[in-house]
C-alpha positions as CSV (number, residue, x, y, z in Angstrom):
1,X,13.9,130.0,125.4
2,X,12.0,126.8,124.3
3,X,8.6,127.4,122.5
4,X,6.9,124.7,124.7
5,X,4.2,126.0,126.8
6,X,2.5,122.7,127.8
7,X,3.4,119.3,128.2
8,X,0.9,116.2,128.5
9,X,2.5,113.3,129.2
10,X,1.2,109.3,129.5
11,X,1.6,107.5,132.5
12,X,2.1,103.7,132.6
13,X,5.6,103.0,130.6
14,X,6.6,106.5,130.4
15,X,6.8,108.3,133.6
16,X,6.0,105.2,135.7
17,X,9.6,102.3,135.1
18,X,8.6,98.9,134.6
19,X,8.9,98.5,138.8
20,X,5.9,100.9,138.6
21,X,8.2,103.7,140.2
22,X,8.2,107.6,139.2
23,X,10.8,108.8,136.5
24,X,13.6,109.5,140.0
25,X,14.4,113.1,138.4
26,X,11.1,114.5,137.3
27,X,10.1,115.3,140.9
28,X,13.1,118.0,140.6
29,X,12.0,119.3,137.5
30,X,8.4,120.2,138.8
31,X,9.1,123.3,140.4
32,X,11.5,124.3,137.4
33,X,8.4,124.0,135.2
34,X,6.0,125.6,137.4
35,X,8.6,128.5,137.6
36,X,8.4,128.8,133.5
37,X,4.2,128.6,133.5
38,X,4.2,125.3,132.0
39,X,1.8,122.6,133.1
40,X,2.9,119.2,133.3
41,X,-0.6,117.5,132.2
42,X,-1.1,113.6,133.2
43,X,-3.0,112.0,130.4
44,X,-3.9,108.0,130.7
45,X,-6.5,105.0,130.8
46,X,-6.5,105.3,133.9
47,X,-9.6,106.9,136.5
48,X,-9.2,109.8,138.2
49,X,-8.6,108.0,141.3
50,X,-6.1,106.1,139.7
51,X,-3.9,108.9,138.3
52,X,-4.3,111.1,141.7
53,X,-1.8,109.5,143.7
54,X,0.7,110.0,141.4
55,X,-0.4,114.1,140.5
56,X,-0.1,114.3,144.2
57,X,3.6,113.1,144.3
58,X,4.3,115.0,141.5
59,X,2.9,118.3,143.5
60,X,0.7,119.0,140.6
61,X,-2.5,118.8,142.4
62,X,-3.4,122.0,140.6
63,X,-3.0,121.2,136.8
64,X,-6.2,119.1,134.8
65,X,-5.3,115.5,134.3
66,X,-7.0,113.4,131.5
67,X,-8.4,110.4,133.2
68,X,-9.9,107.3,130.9
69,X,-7.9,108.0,127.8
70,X,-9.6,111.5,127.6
71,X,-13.2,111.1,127.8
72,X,-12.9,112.9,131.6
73,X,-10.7,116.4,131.8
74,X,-10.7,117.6,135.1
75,X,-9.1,119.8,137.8
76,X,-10.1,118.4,141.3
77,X,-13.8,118.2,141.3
78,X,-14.2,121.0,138.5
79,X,-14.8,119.4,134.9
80,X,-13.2,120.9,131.9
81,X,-14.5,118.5,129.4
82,X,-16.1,115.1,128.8
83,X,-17.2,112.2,126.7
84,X,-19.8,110.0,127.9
85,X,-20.9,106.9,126.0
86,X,-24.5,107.5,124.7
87,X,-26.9,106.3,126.8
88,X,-29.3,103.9,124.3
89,X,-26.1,102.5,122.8
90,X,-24.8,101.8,126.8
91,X,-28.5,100.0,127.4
92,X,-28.4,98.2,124.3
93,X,-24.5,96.7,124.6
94,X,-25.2,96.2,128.5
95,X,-28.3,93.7,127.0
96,X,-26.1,92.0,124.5
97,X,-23.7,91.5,127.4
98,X,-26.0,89.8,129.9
99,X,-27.8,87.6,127.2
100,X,-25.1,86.5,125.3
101,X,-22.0,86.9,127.0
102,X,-23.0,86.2,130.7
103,X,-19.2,85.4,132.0
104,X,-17.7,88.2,131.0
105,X,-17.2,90.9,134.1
106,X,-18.4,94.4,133.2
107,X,-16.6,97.3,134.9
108,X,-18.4,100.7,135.2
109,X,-16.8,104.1,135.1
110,X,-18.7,107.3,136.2
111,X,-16.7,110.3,137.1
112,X,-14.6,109.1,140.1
113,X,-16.2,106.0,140.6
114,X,-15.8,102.2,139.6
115,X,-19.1,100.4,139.8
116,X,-19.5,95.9,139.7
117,X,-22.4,93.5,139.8
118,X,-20.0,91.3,141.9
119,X,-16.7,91.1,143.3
120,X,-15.7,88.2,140.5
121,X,-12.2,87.4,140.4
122,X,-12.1,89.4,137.6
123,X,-12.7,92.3,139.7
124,X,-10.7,91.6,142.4
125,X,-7.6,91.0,140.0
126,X,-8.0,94.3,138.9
127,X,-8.5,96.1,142.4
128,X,-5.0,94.8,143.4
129,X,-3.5,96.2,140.1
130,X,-5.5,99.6,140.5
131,X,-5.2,99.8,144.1
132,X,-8.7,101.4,143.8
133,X,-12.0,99.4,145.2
134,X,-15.3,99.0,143.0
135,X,-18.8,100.0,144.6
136,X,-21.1,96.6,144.2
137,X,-24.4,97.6,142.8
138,X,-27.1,96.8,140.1
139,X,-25.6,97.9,136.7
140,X,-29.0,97.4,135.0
141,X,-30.4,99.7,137.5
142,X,-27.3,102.1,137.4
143,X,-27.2,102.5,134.1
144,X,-30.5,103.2,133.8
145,X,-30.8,106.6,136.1
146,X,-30.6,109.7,133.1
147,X,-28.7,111.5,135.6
148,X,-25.5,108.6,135.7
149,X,-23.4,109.6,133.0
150,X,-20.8,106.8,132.0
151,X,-17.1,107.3,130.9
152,X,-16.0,104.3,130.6
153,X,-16.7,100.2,130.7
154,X,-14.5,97.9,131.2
155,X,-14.8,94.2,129.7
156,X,-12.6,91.4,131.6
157,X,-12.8,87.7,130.6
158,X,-10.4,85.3,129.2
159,X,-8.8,86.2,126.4
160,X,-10.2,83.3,123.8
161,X,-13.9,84.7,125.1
162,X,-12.5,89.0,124.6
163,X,-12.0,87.7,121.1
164,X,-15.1,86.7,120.2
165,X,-17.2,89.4,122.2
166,X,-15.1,92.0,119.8
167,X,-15.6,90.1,117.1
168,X,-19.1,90.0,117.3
169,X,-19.6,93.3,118.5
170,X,-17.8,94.4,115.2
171,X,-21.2,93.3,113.0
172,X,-23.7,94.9,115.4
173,X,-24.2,99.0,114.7
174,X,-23.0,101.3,117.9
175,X,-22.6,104.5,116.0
176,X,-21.1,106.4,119.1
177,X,-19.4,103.9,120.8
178,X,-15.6,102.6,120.5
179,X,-14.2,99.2,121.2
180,X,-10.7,98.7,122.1
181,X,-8.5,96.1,123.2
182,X,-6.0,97.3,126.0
183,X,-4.7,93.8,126.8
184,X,-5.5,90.6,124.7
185,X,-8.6,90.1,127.7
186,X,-9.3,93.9,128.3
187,X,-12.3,95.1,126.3
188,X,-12.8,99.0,126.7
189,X,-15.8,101.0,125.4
190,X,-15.9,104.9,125.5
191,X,-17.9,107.6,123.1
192,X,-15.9,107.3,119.9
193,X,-14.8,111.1,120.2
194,X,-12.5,109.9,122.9
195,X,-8.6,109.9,122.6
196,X,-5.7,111.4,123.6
197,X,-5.1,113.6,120.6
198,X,-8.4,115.0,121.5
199,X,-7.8,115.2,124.7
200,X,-4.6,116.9,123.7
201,X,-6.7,120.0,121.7
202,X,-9.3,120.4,124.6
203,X,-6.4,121.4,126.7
204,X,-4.8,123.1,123.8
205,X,-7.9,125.1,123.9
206,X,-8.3,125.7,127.7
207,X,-4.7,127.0,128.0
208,X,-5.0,129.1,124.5
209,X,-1.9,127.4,123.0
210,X,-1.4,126.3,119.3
211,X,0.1,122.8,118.3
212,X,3.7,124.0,118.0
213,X,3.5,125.0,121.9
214,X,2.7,121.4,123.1
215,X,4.9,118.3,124.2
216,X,3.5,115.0,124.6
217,X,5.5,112.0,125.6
218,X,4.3,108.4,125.2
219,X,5.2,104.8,124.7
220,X,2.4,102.9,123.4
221,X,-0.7,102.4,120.7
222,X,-3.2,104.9,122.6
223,X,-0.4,107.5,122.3
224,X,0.1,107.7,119.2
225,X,-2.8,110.6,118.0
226,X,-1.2,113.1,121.2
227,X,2.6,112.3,120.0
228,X,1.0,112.9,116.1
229,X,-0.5,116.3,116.9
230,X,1.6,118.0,119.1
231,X,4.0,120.3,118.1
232,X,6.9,117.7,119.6
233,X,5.8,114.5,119.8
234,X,8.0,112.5,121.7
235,X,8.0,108.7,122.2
236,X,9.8,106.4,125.0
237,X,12.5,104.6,123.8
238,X,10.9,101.3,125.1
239,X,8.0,102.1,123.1
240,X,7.0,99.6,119.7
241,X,8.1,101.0,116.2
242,X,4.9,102.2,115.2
243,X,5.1,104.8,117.9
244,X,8.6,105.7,117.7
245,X,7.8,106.5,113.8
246,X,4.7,109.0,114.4
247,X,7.1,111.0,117.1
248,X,9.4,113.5,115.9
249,X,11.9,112.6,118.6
250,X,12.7,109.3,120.6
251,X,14.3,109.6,124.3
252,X,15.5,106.9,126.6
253,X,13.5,104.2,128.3
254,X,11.2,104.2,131.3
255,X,14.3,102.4,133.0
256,X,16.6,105.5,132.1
257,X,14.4,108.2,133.0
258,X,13.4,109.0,129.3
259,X,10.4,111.6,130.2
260,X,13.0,113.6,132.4
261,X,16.2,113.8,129.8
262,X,13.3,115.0,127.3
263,X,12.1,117.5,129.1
264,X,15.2,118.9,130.3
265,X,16.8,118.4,126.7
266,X,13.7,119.9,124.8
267,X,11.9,122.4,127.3
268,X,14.5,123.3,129.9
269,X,17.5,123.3,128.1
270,X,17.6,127.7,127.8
């Protein structure tokens, strides 16, 4: 019988092939998983919204998923945990942003919800990746309301101008607040507690499961704290080297089905 209890797996590159289809055999596997109690947990940059069509294929509807890197664990409406960015660092950055940075498009998650000043192209780029549409509103007003609580933000410009806003935002002090670059023109900001390792021990916690009990299966840079903490860390074989050396096992690619051959090698093979 395997030891793992729980599995948390990434999205994008791992159980998604480079066509943006499902790994074909894990829809198979669901059932067998649900038969041994074991969650299949989806955790990824994504927003809720953006990981729910995907849960819903899977028929895992019913387990958390771990939207915007970690900073929101929920199941359905009903919030396990989160992270929001604190709220005089947000004001202050959001500031800095419109005085010295005025091009660059700022993307605002709350909960489900994507808010925009505009629909710049920016925007709409995103939208057609996402499949999800933004709600136009006054961000300086938004983020002002106490009671608007903020995941995430999303920074879009080119990626000469990304540079520079990091850059600069590197000698200016938000204590509470990470900066990270998901594609060489994709700024994101979150609380600094956020990331998928601790993502990884809040659910760790909710299920009352110790390290050695956990999965988690990855193939890039934002994975690499849940494939270091788990119990068996596993990383895609189309993932970079530096993630490949932090897992304890490598399977196949997203083009060969790699999430499904691990689980069924690691979890289901008794």
């Amino acid at each position: 019988m395997s030891v793992i209890k729980l599995i948390i797996s990434d999205i994008d590159g791992t159980i998604l092939d480079q066509k943006h289809q499902l790994d074909s055999h894990l829809l198979e596997l669901m059932p067998l998983l649900k038969q041994s109690e074991i969650p299949f947990v989806l955790a990824s940059a994504r927003s809720p919204l953006g990981i729910a069509p995907i849960s819903k294929e899977l028929g895992i509807t019913d387990f958390p998923i771990a939207s915007y890197n970690g900073a929101l664990i929920s199941t359905g409406d009903k919030i396990l945990s989160q992270h929001t960015i604190n709220k005089k660092e947000l004001l202050l950055l959001h500031d800095f942003l419109t005085k010295e940075f005025p091009t660059v498009s700022i993307n605002v998650y709350s909960g489900k919800d994507w808010y925009v000043n505009a629909l710049d192209k920016w925007v709409e780029i995103e939208a057609q990746i996402t499949g999800e549409s933004p709600k136009v509103t006054s961000l300086a007003d938004f983020l002002q309301e106490e009671k608007n609580l903020i995941h995430k933000l999303l920074l879009i410009d080119n990626a000469a101008t990304i540079q520079k806003l990091r850059e600069t935002l590197a000698t200016i002090d938000f204590p509470q607040t990470d900066f990270y670059l998901s594609k060489d023109n994709y700024l994101e900001v979150t609380h600094n507690q956020v990331s998928k390792k601790q993502a990884l021990l809040e659910l760790a916690n909710y299920y009352q499961l110790s390290l050695t009990e956990i999965m988690s299966i990855g193939d890039n840079y934002n994975d690499i704290p849940m494939i270091d903490t788990a119990g068996l860390g596993v990383a895609m074989g189309n993932a970079p080297t530096d993630v490949k050396v932090c897992a304890n096992k490598v399977t196949d690619s997203n083009d060969q089905n790699g999430v499904s051959k691990a689980i069924k090698l690691y979890v289901l093979s008794e």
